[in-house]
C-alpha positions as CSV (number, residue, x, y, z in Angstrom):
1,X,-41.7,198.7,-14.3
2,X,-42.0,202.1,-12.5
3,X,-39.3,204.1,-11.3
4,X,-38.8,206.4,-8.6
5,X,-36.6,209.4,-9.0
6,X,-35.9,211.0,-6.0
7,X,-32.0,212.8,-5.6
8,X,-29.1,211.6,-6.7
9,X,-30.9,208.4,-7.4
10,X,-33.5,206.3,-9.8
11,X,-34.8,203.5,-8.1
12,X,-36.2,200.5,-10.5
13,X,-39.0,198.4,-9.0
14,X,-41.9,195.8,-8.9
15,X,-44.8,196.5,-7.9
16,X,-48.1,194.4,-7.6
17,X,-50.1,196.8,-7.0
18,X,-53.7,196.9,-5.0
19,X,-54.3,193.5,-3.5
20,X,-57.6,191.9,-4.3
21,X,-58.8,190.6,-1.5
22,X,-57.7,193.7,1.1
23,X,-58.3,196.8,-1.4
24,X,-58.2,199.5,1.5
25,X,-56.1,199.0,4.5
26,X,-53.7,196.9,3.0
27,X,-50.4,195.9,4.4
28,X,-47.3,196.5,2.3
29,X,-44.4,194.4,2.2
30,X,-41.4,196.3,0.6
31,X,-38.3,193.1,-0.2
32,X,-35.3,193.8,-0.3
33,X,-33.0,191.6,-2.4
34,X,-28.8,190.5,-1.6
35,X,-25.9,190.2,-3.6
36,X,-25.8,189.0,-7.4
37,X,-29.4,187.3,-7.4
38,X,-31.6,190.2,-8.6
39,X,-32.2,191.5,-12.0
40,X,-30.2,190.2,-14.8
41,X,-28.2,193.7,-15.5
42,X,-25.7,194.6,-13.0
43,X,-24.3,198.3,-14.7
44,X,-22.6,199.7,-12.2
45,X,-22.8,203.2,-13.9
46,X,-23.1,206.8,-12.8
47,X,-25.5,207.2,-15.7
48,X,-28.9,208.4,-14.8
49,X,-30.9,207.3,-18.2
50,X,-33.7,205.1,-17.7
51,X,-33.6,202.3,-20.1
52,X,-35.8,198.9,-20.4
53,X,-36.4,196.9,-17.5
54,X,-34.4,193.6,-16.6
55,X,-36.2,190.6,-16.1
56,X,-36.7,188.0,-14.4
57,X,-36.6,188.8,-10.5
58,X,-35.0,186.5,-7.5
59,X,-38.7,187.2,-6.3
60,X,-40.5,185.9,-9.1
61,X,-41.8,182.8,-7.8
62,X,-42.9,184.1,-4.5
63,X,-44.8,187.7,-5.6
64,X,-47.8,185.7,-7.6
65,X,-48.3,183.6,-4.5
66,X,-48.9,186.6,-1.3
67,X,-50.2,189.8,-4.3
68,X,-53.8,188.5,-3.5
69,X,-53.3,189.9,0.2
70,X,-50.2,192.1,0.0
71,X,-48.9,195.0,-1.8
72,X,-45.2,193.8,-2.9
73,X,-43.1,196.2,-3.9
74,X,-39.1,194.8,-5.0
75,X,-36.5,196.9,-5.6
76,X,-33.4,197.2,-7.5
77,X,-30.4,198.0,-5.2
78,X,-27.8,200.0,-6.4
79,X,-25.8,198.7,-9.1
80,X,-28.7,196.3,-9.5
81,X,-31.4,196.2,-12.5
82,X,-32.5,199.8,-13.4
83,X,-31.4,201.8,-10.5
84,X,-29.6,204.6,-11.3
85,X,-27.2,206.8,-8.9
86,X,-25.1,209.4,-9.1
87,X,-22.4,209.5,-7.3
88,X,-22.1,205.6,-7.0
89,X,-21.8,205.3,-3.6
90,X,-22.8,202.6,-1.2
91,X,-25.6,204.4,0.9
92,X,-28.4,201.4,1.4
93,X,-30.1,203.0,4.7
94,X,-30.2,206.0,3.2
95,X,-31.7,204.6,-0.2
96,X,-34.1,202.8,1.4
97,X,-35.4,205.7,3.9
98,X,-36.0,208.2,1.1
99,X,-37.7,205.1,-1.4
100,X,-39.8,204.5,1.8
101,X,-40.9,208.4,1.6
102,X,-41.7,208.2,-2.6
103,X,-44.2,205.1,-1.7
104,X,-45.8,206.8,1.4
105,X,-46.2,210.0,-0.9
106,X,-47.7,208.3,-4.0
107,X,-50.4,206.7,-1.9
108,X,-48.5,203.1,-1.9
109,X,-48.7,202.7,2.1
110,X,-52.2,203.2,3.3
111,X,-51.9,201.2,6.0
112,X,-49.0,198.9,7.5
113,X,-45.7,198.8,5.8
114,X,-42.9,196.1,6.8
115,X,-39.7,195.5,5.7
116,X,-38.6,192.1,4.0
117,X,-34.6,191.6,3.6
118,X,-33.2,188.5,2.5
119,X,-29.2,187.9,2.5
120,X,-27.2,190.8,1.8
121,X,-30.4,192.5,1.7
122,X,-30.9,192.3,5.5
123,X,-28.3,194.8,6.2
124,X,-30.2,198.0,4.8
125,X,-33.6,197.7,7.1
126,X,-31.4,197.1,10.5
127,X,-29.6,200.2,9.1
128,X,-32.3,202.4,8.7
129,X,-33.7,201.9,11.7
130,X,-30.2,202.8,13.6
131,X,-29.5,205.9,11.2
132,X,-33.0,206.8,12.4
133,X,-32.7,209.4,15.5
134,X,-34.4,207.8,18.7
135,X,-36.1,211.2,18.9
136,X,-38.2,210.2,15.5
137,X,-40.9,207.7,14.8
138,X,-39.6,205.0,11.9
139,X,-41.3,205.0,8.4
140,X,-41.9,201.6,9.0
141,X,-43.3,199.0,11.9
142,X,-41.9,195.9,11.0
143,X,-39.1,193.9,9.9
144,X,-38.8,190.7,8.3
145,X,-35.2,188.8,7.4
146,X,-34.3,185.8,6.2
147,X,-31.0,184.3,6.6
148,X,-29.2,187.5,7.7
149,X,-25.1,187.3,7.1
150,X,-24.5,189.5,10.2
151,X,-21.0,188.5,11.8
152,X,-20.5,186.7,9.3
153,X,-16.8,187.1,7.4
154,X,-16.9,189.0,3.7
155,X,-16.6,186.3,0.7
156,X,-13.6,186.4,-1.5
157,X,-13.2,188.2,-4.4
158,X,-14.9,186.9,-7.3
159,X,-11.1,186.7,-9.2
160,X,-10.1,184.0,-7.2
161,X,-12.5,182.0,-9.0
162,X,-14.9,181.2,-6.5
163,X,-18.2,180.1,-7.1
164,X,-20.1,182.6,-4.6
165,X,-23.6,181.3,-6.3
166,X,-23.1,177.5,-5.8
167,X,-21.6,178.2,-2.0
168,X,-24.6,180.2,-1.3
169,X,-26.9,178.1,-2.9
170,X,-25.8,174.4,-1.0
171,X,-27.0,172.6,1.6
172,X,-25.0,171.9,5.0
173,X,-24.4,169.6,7.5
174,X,-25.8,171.2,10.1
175,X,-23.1,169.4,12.4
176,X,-20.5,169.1,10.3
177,X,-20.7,171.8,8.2
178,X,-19.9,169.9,5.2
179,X,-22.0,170.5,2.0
180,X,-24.6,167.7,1.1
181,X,-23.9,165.9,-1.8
182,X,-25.9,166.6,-4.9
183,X,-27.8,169.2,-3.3
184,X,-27.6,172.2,-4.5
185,X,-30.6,175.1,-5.6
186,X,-28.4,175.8,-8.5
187,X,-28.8,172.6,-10.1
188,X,-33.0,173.0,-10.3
189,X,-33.1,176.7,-10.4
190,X,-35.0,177.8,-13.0
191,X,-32.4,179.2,-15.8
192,X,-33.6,182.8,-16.3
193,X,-32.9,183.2,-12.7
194,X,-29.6,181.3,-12.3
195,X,-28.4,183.6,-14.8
196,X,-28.9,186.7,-12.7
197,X,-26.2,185.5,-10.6
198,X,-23.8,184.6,-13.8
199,X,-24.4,187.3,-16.4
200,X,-23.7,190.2,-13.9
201,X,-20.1,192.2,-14.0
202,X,-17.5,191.1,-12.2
203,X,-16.5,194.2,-10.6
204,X,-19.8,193.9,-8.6
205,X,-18.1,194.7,-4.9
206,X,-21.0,193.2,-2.8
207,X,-21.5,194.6,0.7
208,X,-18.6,196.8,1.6
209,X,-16.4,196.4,4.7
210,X,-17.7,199.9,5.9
211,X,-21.1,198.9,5.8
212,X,-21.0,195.3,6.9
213,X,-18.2,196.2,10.3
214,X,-21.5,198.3,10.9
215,X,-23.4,195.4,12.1
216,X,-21.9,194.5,15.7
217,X,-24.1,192.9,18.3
218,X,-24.5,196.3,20.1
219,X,-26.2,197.6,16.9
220,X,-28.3,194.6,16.5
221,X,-29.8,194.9,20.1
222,X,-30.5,198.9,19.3
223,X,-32.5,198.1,16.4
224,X,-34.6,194.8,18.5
225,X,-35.9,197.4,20.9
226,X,-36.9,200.0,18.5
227,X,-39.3,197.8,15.9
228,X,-40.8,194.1,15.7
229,X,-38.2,191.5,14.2
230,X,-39.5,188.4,12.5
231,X,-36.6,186.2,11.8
232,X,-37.1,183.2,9.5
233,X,-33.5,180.8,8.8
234,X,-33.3,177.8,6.6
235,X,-31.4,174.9,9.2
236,X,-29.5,174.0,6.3
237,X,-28.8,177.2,5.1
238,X,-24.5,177.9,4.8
239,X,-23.5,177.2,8.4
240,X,-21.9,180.7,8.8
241,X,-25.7,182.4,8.4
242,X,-27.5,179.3,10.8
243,X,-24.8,180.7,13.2
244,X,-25.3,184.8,12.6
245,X,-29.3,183.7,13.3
246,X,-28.7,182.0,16.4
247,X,-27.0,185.2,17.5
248,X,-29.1,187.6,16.9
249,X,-31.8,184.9,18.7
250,X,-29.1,184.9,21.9
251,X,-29.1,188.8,21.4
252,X,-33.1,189.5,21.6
253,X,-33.8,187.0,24.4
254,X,-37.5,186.7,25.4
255,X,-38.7,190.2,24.1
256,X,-41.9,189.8,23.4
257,X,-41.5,191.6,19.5
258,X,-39.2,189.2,18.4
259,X,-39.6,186.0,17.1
260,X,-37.9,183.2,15.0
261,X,-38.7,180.4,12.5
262,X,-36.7,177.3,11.7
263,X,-37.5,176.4,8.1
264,X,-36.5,172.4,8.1
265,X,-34.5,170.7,5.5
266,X,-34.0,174.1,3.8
267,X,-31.7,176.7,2.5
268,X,-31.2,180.0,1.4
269,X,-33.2,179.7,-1.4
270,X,-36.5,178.8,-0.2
271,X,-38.3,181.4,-2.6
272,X,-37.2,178.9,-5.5
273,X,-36.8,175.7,-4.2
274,X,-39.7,175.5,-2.3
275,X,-42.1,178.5,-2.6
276,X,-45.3,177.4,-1.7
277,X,-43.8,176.4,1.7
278,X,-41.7,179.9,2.0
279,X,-44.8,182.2,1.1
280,X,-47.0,180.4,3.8
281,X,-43.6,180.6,6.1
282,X,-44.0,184.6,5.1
283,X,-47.7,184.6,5.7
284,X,-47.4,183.8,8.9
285,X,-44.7,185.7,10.0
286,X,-46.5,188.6,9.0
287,X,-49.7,187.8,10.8
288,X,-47.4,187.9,13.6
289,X,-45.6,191.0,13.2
290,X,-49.0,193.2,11.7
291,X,-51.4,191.2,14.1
């Protein structure tokens, strides 16, 4: 697992390196992971040492299946995996900006470079292009989400017991709103990644108020005329999510460098439950967004 220590910070990450069938001008896909499912040590620390790496990834069943034709780089946000930062602070956009500069100056971007957030994960792309002045080209020319919890309200704490992995993980009525009996990505995850979300510390804060009041419609509409959006939503993904998708759909009306696509009879989990369908989803969003 390399690292990249830039300041204040040491950001842990996957790479797959040089695809093999596009070894030059190669597009690279940087993901961007959301709350509680990525890498199975969650430290919270201010400490700055580098220790092993944590595996499995939420990623993991998806990177084997696109690495032939894109560079994949993962990362650890903070408090996630091996990322170390000091002080611990919750400064995503800015993370992301100055993890985007390490891979353009180790020779990791020769060509295109877009953005993949999924979840929680969605929030630090839209943020770095808004805390990007207009006067300045972005270090990036595309964005990709999936299932983006804008407007959405902030779960509850995790000490009052609730189960934020099996709510996020279900399948909704898409009318009612009601979760589908036995259906649930929990229940046929595979175990080393269910336990990302279990065997993490509870003091794990999630996306803070400051950072998630950020994301009003007015910002969203900023960021749609600025860079490509690609926007991919399970239909029965957690209702609150199908709903945030809709909106920013309402909010980029016909411009012609955005798009959405439904994903049918799935969820938030797609990169587990179903992966072959999600990385040729992801394929061809891409084409669209780098064509």
């Amino acid at each position: 697992m390399p690292f990249a220590e830039l300041e204040d910070i040491v950001i842990s990450y996957q790479d797959t390196g040089v695809p093999t069938n596009t070894e030059i001008d190669y597009t690279t896909i940087v993901l961007v992971h959301g709350h509680k499912f990525n890498s199975r040590e969650l430290l919270g620390t201010e400490d700055l040492e580098i220790r092993e790496p944590c595996f499995p990834d939420t990623w993991d069943l998806l990177l084997p299946r696109l690495s032939a034709d894109y560079r994949l780089i993962a990362y650890d946000r903070r408090r996630y995996g091996q990322t170390r930062a000091s002080p611990l602070t919750d400064l995503d956009s800015s993370d992301l900006l100055k993890f985007i500069a390490h891979l353009r100056s180790v020779g990791a971007v020769p060509s295109k470079l877009v953005m993949f957030g999924w979840s929680a994960g969605c929030f630090g792309p839209v943020l770095a292009v808004d805390d990007t002045p207009q006067d300045q080209s972005l270090p990036f020319d595309a964005i990709l989400l999936y299932d983006p919890p804008f407007f959405t309200p902030a779960p509850p704490p995790r000490s009052q017991n609730f189960d934020f992995g099996r709510l996020v993980a279900g399948y909704f009525d898409p009318i009612t709103a009601a979760p589908i009996p036995d259906r649930n990505s929990i229940d046929i995850m595979p175990q080393e990644i269910l336990r990302l979300c279990y065997d993490t510390d509870a003091g794990d804060p999630g996306i803070p108020n400051t950072i998630r009041s950020r994301i009003n419609p007015e910002l969203v509409s900023r960021v749609i005329d600025r860079v490509p959006i690609g926007l991919l939503y399970g239909t029965l993904s957690l209702v609150h999510m199908v709903v945030a998708c809709k909106k920013v759909i309402e909010l980029a009306g016909k411009r012609e460098t955005f798009f959405a696509m439904e994903m049918e009879d799935t969820n938030h989990f797609a990169m587990t439950d179903k992966p072959d369908m999600f990385a040729e989803r992801v394929r061809q969003a891409l084409d669209k967004l780098i064509r």
